[in-house]
C-alpha positions in Angstrom: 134.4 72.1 96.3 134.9 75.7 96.1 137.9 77.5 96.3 139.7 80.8 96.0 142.1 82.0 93.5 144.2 84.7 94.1 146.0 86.8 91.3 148.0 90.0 91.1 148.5 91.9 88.0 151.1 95.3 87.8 151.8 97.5 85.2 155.5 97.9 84.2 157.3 100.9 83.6 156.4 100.3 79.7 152.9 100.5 80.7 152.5 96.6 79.9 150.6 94.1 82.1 152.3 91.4 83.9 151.3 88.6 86.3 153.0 89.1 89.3 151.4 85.9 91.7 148.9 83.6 91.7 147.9 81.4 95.2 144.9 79.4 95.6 143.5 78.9 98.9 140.0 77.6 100.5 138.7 81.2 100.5 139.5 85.0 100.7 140.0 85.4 104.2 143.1 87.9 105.6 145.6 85.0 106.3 145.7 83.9 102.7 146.2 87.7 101.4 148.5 88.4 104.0 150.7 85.5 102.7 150.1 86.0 99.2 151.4 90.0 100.0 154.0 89.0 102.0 155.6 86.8 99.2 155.6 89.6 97.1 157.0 92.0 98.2 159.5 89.2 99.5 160.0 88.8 95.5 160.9 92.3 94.8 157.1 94.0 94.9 157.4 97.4 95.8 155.9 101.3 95.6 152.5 99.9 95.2 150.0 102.8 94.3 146.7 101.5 93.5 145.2 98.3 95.0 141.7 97.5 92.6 139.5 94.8 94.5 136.1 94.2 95.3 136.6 95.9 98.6 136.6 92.2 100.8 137.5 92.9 104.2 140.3 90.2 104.3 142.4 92.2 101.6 141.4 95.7 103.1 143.1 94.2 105.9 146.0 92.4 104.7 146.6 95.7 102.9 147.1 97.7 104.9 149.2 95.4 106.7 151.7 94.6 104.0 151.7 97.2 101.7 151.4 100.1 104.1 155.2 99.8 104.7 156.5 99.1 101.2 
């Protein structure tokens, strides 16, 4: 069975790494981002500047969705 982890990692203002979320899902489509985003940003996640993926269209999408208005 194959499946799809999802992790976001933000810099602090001390220029450190943190893990911010994990989700796993049964693959990278839009929904799953959207939802991962959403709880985010639900958790504080704000003044995103720089998204680094491998350009898959479901988190091009959810994206722009989410983060467009933070």
């Amino acid at each position: 069975m194959s499946v799809a982890v999802t992790i976001a990692v933000g810099v602090n203002t001390d220029g450190r790494r943190e893990v911010l979320g994990m989700a796993i899902g049964a693959s990278e489509v839009e929904p799953l981002w959207t939802k991962f985003l959403r709880d985010l940003v639900r958790r504080g996640l704000s003044g995103v500047k720089l998204v680094i993926s491998d350009a898959h269209e479901g988190i091009k999408a959810a994206t722009a969705r989410v983060l467009s208005t933070t």
